[in-house]
C-alpha positions as CSV (number, residue, x, y, z in Angstrom):
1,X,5.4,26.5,2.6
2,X,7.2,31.1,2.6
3,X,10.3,34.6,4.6
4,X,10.8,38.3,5.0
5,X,12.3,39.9,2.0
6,X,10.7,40.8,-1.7
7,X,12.3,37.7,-3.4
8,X,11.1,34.3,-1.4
9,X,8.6,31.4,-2.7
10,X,5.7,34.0,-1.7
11,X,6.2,35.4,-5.3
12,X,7.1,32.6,-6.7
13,X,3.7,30.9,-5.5
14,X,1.4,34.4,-6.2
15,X,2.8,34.4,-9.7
16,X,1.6,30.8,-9.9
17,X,-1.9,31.4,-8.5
18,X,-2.2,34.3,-11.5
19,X,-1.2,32.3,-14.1
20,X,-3.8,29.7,-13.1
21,X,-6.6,32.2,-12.3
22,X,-6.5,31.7,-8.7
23,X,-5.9,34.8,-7.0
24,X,-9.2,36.4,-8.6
25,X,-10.8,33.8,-7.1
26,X,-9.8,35.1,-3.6
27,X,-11.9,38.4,-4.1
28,X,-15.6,37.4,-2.9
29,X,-18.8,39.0,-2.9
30,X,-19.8,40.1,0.2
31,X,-23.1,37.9,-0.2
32,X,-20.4,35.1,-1.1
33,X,-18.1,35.7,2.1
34,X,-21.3,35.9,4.5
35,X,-22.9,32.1,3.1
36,X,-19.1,30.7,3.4
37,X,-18.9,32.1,7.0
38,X,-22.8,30.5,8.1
39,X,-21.5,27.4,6.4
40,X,-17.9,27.0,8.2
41,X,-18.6,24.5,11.5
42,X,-18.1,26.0,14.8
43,X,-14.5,25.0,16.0
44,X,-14.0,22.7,19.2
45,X,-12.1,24.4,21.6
46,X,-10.8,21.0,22.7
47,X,-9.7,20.3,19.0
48,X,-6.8,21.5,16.9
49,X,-8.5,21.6,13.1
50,X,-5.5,21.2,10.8
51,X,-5.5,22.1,7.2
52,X,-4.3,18.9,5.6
53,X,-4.0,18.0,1.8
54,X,-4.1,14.4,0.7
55,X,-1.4,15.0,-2.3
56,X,1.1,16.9,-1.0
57,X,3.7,13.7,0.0
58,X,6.1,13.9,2.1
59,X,4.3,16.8,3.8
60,X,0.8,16.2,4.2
61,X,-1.0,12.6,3.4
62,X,-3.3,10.2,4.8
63,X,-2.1,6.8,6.3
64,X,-1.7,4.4,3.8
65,X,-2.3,6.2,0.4
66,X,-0.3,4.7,-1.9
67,X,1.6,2.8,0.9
68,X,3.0,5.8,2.5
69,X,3.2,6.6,5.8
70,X,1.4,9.7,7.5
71,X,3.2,12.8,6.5
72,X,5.6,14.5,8.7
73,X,3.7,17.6,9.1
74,X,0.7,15.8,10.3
75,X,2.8,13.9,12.7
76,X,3.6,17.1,13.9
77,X,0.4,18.8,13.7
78,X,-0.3,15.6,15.9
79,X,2.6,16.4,18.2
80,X,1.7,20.1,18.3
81,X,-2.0,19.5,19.5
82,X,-1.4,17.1,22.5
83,X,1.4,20.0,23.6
84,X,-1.4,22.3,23.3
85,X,-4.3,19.8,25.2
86,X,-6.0,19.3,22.3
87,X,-7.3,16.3,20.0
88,X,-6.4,17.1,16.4
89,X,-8.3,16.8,13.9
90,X,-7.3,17.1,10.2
91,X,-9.8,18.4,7.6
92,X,-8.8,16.7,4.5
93,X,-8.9,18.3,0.7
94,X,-7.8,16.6,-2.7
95,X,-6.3,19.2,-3.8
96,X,-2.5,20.2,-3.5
97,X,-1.5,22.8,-0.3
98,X,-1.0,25.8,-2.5
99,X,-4.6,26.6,-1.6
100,X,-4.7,25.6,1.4
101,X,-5.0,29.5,3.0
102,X,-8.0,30.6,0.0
103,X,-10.3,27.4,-0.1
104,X,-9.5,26.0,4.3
105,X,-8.1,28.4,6.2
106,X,-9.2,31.8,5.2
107,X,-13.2,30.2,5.1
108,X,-13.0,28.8,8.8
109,X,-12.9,25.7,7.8
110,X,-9.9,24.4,9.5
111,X,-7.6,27.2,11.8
112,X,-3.8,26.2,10.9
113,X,-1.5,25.6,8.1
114,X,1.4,23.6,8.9
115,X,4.5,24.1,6.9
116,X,4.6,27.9,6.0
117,X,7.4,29.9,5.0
118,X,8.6,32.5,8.7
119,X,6.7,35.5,7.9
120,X,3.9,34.3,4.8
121,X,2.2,37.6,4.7
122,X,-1.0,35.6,4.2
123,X,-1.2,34.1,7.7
124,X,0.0,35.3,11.5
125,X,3.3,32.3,11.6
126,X,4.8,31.6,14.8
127,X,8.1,31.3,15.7
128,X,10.3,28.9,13.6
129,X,10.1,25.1,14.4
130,X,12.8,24.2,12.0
131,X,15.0,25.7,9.5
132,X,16.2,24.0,6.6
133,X,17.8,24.8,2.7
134,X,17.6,24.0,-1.2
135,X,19.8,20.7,-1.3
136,X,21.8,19.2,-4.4
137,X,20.8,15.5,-4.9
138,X,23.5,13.0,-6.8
139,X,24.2,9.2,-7.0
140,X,27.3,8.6,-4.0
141,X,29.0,7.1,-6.8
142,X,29.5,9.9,-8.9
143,X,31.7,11.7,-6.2
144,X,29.9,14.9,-6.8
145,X,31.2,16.8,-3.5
146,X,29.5,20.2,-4.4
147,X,28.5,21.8,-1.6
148,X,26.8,24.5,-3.8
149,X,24.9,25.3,-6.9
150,X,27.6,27.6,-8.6
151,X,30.4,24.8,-7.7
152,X,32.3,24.2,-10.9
153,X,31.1,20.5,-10.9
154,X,28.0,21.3,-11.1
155,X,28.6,23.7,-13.7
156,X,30.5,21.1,-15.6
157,X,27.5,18.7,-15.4
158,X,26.0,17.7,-19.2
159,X,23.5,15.5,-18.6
160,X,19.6,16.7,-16.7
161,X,18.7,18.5,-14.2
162,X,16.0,17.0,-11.9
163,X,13.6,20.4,-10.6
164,X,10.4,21.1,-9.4
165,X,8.5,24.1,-11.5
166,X,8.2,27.4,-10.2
167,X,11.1,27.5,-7.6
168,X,14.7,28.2,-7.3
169,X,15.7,25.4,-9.0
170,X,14.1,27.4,-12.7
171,X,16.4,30.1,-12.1
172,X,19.5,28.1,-10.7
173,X,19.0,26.6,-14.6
174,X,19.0,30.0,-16.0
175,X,21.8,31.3,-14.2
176,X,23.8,27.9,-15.6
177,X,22.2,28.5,-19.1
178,X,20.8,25.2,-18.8
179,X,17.1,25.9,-18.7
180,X,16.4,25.5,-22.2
181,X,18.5,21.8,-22.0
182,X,16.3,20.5,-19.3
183,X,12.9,22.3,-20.4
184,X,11.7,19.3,-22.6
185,X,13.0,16.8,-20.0
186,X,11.4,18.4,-17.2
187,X,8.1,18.7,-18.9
188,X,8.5,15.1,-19.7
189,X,8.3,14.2,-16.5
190,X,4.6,15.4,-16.1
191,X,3.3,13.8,-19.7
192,X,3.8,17.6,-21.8
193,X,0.9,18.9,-19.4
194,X,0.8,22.1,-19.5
195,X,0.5,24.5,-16.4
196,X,-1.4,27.3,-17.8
197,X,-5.0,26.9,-16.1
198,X,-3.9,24.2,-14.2
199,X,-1.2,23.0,-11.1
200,X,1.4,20.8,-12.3
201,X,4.2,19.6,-10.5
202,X,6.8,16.8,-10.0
203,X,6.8,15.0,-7.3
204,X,9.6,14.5,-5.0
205,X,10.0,10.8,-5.1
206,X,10.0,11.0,-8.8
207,X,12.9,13.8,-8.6
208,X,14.6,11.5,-5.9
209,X,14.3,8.7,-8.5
210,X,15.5,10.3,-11.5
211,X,18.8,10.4,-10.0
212,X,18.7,7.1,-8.5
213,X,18.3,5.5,-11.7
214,X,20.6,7.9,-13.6
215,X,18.2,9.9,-16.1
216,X,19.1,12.8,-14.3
217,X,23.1,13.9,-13.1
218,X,21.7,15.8,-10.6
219,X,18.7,17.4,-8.6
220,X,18.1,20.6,-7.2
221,X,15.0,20.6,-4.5
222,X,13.7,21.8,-0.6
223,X,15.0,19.3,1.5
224,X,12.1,18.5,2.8
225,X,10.8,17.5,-0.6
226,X,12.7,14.9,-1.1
227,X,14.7,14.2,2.4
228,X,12.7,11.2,2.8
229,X,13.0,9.2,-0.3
230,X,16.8,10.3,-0.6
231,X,16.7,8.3,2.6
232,X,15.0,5.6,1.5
233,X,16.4,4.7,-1.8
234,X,18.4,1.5,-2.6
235,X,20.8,3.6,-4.3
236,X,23.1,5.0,-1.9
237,X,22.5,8.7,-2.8
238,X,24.5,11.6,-1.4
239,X,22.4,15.1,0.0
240,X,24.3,18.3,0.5
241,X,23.4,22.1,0.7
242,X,22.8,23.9,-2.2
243,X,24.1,27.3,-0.9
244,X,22.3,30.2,0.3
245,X,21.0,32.4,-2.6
246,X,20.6,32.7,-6.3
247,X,20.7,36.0,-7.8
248,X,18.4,36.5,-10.7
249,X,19.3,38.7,-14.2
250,X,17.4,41.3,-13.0
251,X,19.5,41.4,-9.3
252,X,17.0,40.4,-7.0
253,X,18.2,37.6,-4.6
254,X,16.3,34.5,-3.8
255,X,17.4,32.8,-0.3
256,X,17.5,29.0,-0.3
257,X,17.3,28.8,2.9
258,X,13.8,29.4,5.1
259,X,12.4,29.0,8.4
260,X,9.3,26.7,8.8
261,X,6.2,28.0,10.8
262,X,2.6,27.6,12.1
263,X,0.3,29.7,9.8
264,X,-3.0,31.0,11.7
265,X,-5.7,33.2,9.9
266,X,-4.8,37.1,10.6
267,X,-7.2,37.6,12.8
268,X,-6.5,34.4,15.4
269,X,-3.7,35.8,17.4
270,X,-4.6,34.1,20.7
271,X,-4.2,30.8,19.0
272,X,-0.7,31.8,17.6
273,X,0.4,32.6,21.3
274,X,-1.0,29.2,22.4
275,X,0.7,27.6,19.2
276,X,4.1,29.3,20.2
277,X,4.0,27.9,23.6
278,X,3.6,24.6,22.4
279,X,6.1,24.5,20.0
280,X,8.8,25.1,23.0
281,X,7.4,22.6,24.8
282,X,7.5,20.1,21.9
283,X,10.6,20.6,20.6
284,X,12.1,17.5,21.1
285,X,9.8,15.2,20.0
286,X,9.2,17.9,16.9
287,X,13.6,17.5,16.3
288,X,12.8,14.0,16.3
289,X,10.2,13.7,13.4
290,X,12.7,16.1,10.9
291,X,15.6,14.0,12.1
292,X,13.7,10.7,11.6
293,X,12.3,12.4,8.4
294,X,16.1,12.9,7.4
295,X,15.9,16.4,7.2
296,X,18.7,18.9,7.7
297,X,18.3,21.4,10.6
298,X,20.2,24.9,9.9
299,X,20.9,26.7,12.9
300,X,18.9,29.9,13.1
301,X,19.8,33.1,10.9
302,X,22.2,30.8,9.6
């Protein structure tokens, strides 16, 4: 899920991939690259193969699993395909959308990433279906009206901060000097595991529910994240934007708010044109799923 500029979640998510190992990895053999070309199957002209992880809720996940329902991107990789003629099909992996574009898309093995940040210098994207921002997550009856992350209520805030590791929400902490507060927390929310060699994250819903249930005063996520258990929870919870950008120490600006695309491998540009001509045509239906999904929609450039 990346946007033009040096300082988006691209870096943020290639910094990642090093510390795990990953982006070696991406550097095959020649011998290596031919045998995973032979084995990728020959696409269906008449089917739309979707990239689709089974463990990246509220995105991307199967019918069902673990009594959720289908994720909003596949309902609108679903959307996207009968705009386009096709029959979708989604080729499934276990393993969490940040390699998505190494271990499916770049080896043929499905043809588009749903969800990428406007301009992911990995992929061809297509123009913007949605834009949304970083939101600020608190329990309605707290009366936390911040409208951003520098707001002096936020500021004023003791108790944890509810984040998700390796995005904005790390250096928002550090620019409060409340990282080292919430690092313990934070990792307690994943058992102490740690992330060298491996991904570790915390889920969305469990973000959502840290505030619900008051462990934590606050959260700081991508709207999409956690947009639909903010919506759901029995706690009446209030959602606002977080702002625009965070500057780090060393003065380089990160945006909190991005444009959402249709990623394509670089070399599939007469699928992107037939992808960007089926995204104006399903507009209202898409509107409908992020609206539905409770999602807010930023006007473009905004």
């Amino acid at each position: 899920m990346t946007h033009s500029g040096p300082t988006t979640r691209r870096l943020l998510l290639a910094s990642l991939l090093l510390s795990l190992g990953a982006m070696p990895a991406m550097a095959q053999s020649p011998a290596a690259t031919a045998q995973t070309a032979a084995a990728a199957p020959v696409a269906d002209p008449g089917v739309l193969r979707v990239c689709a992880s089974e463990v990246e809720a509220p995105f991307s996940l199967k019918e069902g699993k673990t009594g959720e329902k289908l994720g909003f991107e596949n309902r609108i990789a679903e959307v996207l395909a009968t705009a386009m003629g096709r029959k979708v099909q989604f080729v499934w992996t276990s393993k969490p959308a940040i390699y998505q574009v190494r271990d499916q898309l770049d080896p043929k093995l499905c043809d588009v990433v749903m969800g990428v940040d406007t301009g992911d210098e990995r992929m061809l994207t297509s123009k913007s279906y949605y834009r949304t921002s970083y939101v600020l997550v608190t329990r309605a009856d707290r009366n936390i009206t911040a409208t951003d992350w520098q707001d002096p209520q936020v500021k004023a805030l003791g108790g944890h901060f509810a984040i998700r590791f390796y995005s904005p929400g790390e250096t928002m902490l550090k620019r409060l000097g409340k990282y080292e507060d919430n690092a313990a927390y934070l990792y307690g929310l994943v058992n102490f595991k740690s992330p060298r060699n491996q991904y570790v994250q915390i889920p969305g819903d469990r973000i959502v529910s840290e505030v619900a249930n008051g462990e934590a005063d606050i959260a700081f996520a991508f709207a999409p994240e956690v947009a639909r258990y903010v919506k759901a929870s029995q706690v009446p919870l209030r959602m606002s934007l977080a702002g625009t950008s965070i500057t780090r120490f060393d003065g380089t600006v990160v945006p909190l708010h991005y444009d959402q695309s249709v990623g394509v491998r670089r070399d599939d540009a007469a699928l992107l044109a037939e992808i960007d001509a089926a995204l104006m045509k399903a507009r209202p239906q898409i509107d409908e799923i992020l609206v539905e999904e409770g999602i807010p929609l930023l006007k473009p450039n905004s």
